[in-house]
N, C-alpha and C positions, 0 to 999 in steps of 0.2 A: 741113312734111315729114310724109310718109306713112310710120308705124310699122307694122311686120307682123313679128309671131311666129310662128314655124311650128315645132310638134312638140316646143318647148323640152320636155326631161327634166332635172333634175338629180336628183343622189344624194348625199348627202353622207359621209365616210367615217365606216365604220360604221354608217349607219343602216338600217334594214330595210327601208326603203322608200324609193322618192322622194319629194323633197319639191313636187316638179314632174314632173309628170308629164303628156308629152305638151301641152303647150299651144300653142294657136294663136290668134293674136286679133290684129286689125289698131284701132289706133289711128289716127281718121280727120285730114288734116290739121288745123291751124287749129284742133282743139277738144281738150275735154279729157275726156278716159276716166280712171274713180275706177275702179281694181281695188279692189275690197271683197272683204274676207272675216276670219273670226274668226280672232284669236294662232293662227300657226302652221300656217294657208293653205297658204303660201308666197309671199309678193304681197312680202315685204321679198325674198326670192330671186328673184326675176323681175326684180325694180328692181334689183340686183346686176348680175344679168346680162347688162340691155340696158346699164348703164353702164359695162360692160368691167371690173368688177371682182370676178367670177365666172366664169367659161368652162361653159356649159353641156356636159351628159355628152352628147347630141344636141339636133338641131334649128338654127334660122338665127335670126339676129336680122337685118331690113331695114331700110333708112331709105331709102327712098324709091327701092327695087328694087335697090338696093346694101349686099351683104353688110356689117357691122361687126364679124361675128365677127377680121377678121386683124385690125384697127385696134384700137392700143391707147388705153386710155380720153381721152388729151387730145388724140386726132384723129379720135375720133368726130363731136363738135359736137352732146355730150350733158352737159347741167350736172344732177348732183345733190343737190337740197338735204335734207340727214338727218334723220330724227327731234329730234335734238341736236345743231343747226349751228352750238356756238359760236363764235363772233368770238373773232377771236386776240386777246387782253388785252393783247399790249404795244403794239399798232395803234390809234389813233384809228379811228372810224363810218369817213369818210371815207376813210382806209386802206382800212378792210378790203374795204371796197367794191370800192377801185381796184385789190388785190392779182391778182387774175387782168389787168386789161388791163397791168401793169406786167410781170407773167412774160409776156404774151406782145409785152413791147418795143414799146410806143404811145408817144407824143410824151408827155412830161407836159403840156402845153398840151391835148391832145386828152384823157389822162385827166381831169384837173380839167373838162372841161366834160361828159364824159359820166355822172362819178360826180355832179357839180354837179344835172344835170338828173334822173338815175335820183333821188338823197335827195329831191328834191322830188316825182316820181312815189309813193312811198311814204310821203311827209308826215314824211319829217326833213329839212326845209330848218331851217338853223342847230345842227342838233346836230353838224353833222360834225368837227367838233372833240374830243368827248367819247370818251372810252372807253369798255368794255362796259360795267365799272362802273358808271359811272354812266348807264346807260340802264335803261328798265325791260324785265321779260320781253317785253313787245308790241314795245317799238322793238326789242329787238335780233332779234327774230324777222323784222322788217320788214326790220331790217339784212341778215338771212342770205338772203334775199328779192329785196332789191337785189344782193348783189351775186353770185346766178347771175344776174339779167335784166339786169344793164351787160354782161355778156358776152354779150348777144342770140345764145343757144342755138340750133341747131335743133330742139331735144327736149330739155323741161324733165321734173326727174322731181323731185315733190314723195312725199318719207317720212314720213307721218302728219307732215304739217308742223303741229299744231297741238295734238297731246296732250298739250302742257303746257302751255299756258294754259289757265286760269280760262274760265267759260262767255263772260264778257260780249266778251274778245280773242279768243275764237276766233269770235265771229259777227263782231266788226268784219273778223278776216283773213279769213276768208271771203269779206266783200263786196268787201277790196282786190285777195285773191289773183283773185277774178274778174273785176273792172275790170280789172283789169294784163294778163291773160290777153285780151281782149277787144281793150283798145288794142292788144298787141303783136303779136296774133296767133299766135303760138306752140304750135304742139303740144305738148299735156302729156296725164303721165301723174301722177296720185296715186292714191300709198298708202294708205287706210283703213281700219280694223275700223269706223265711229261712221256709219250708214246717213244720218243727215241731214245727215252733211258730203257724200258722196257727191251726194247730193239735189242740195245748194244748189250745189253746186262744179261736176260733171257734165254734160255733154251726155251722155254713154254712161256705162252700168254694165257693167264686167263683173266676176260674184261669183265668188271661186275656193272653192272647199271642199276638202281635204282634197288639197292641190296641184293639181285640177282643175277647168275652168271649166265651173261648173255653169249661167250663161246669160248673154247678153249684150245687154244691151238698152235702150233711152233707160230712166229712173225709173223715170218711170210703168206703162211697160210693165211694168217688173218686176214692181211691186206690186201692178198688176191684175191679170196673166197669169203669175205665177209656175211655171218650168217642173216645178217637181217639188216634192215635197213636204219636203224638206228645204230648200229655196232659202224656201218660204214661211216655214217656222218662221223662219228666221234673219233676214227682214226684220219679224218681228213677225207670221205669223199663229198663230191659236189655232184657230181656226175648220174641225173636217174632220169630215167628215160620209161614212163608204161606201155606195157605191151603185152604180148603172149608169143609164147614158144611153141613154136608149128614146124614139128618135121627137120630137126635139126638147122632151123633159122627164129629170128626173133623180130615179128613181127609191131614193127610202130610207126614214130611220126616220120622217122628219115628213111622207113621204107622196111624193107626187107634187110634184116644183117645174119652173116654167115655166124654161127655158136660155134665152139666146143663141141667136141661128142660126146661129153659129160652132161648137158644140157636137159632139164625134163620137162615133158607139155606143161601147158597151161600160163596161166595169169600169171604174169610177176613185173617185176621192174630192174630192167637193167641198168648196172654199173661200170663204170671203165673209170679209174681213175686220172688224174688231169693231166700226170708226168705220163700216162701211156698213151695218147694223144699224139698223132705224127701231122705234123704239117709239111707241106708242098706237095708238088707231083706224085701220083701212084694209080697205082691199078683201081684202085675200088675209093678214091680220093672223090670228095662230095665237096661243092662252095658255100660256102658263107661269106661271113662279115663280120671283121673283128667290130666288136663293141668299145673294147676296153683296154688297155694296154699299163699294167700296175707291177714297177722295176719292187722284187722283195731281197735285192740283194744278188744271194748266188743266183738266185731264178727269178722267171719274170712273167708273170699270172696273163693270160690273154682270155679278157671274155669273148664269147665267139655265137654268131647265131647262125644255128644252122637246122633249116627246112621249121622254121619257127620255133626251135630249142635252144634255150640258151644252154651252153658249155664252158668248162674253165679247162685249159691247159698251160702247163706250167713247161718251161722251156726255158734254153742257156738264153740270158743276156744280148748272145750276140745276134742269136738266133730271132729272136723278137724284135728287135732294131729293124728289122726290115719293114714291118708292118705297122700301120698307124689306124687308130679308129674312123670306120669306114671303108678302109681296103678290103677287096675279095679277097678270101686265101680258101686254100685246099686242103681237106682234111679230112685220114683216113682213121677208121677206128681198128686197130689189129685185131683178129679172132682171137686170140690166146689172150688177148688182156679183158676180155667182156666177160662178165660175170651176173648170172639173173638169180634175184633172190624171188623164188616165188611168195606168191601174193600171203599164205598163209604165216608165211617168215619176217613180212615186212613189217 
């Protein structure tokens, strides 16, 4: 099913502004769009609203060229799984699973074989006997998991389904939520502030800021082409540099840099993010001077000044070891990785 927002506004009482404001954005079937953006977006209000338990102040929510605004939320054939979807504690796994096909009056012979096969899609075959209790935070995350997918949704909407687990559960559900997604087919939508859930979860990004949708676009586009200079800072860039684009180069402090030939005149401010940053010897390699030298583990942040701009690049471990604050080093910026957001975008 084919999700289309149009023009959603909400306001909430008393507040001084919208918290959504004007949004439109089409969630493509079959795949799954990560609305990103920081606490307080509004991306937990949008997921409200397409789930019928919000009423926007304007605008349509569509499921496949059919309004849902009248329809109230258990005859849309939209399942919401919360931030905090506990399982009912007096319920076995199993139960809770089967709790939606039983409200809507299934044979119990036909629920026992669909909640039977969903625990094992999820990798709790034999726990369906247990309580929440005794499951741990990942099973029962999985639990809440199975049972919106036994109720094969037409529009799944996951809510930061995974800011409570621990690093190592939330890369396993990661790979399960998008296996499961993949078999069933299913249009989804997730909630996220955490950029590399978006990443790995994603077919499409779209980032809201400040209740409005500042771009919408596969990952990687994002990250390479960032529409404005607020959307760059939030996916991590450090990297801006003013200038103007003259004649397929981009004129500022370090001089003349060769663009893209996607590139258009005028005002803007250049971007290169900090892993596309090469140090040592090269053709079109400029000096500086590391500033700053900060180990974040797999990588290792080198501040760097150069022709009075300060720069961050991020680079292996091993690679920075060679450099210490106050050494010269060499450093070129590749054409393919510079990106100028003109001034009216920033």
């Amino acid at each position: 099913m084919t999700l289309e927002l149009h023009l959603l506004t909400k306001t909430y009482p008393g507040a001084v502004r919208p918290t959504v404001r004007d949004l439109s954005l089409t969630v493509p079937r079959g795949g799954v769009t990560a609305l990103l953006g920081p606490s307080g977006a509004g991306k937990t209000t949008v997921m409200r609203m397409v789930a019928g338990l919000l009423a926007p102040d304007t605008g349509d929510i569509r499921l496949d060229d059919r309004s849902l605004l009248p329809l109230p939320p258990e005859r849309r054939g939209v399942v919401m799984v919360f931030q905090n979807a506990p399982l009912f504690p007096h319920l076995t796994l199993a139960e809770n699973v089967g709790f939606g096909l039983r409200m809507r009056g299934l044979p119990s012979a036909e629920i026992h074989d669909r909640v039977g096969a969903m625990l094992e899609r999820v990798q709790l075959s034999g726990l369906g006997s247990r309580r929440p209790h005794q499951l741990s935070g990942g099973q029962q995350q999985r639990g809440a998991l199975a049972r919106a997918l036994v109720l094969k949704p037409r529009l799944l909407l996951l809510d930061e389904p995974l800011s409570n687990l621990d690093a190592a559960l939330r890369e396993e559900m990661r790979g399960l939520i998008r296996a499961l997604q993949r078999e069933t087919g299913i249009t989804t939508l997730v909630v996220t502030h955490d950029q590399s859930e978006a990443i790995v979860l994603a077919d499409r990004v779209a980032l809201l800021l400040d209740g409005r949708l500042a771009q919408e676009a596969e990952p990687d586009e994002i990250f390479a082409r960032p529409a404005s200079v607020a959307v760059a800072r939030f996916i991590g860039g450090v990297n801006f540099l003013p200038g103007r684009c003259v004649q397929g180069a981009f004129e500022c402090a370090l001089g003349r840099l060769p663009l893209p030939s996607d590139a258009s005149e005028g005002p803007g401010t250049l971007t290169i993010r900090p892993e596309a940053l090469r140090l040592g010897p090269g053709p079109d390699a400029r000096v500086g001077q590391v500033l700053e030298r900060t180990f974040l583990g797999s990588q290792t942040r080198l501040t760097i000044v150069l022709a009075g701009q300060r720069l961050e690049a991020l680079v292996a471990p091993d690679t920075a070891r060679h450099f210490a604050p106050g050494d010269p080093i060499q450093v070129s910026l590749p054409v393919d990785a510079l990106w100028v957001i003109p001034d009216a975008a920033g």
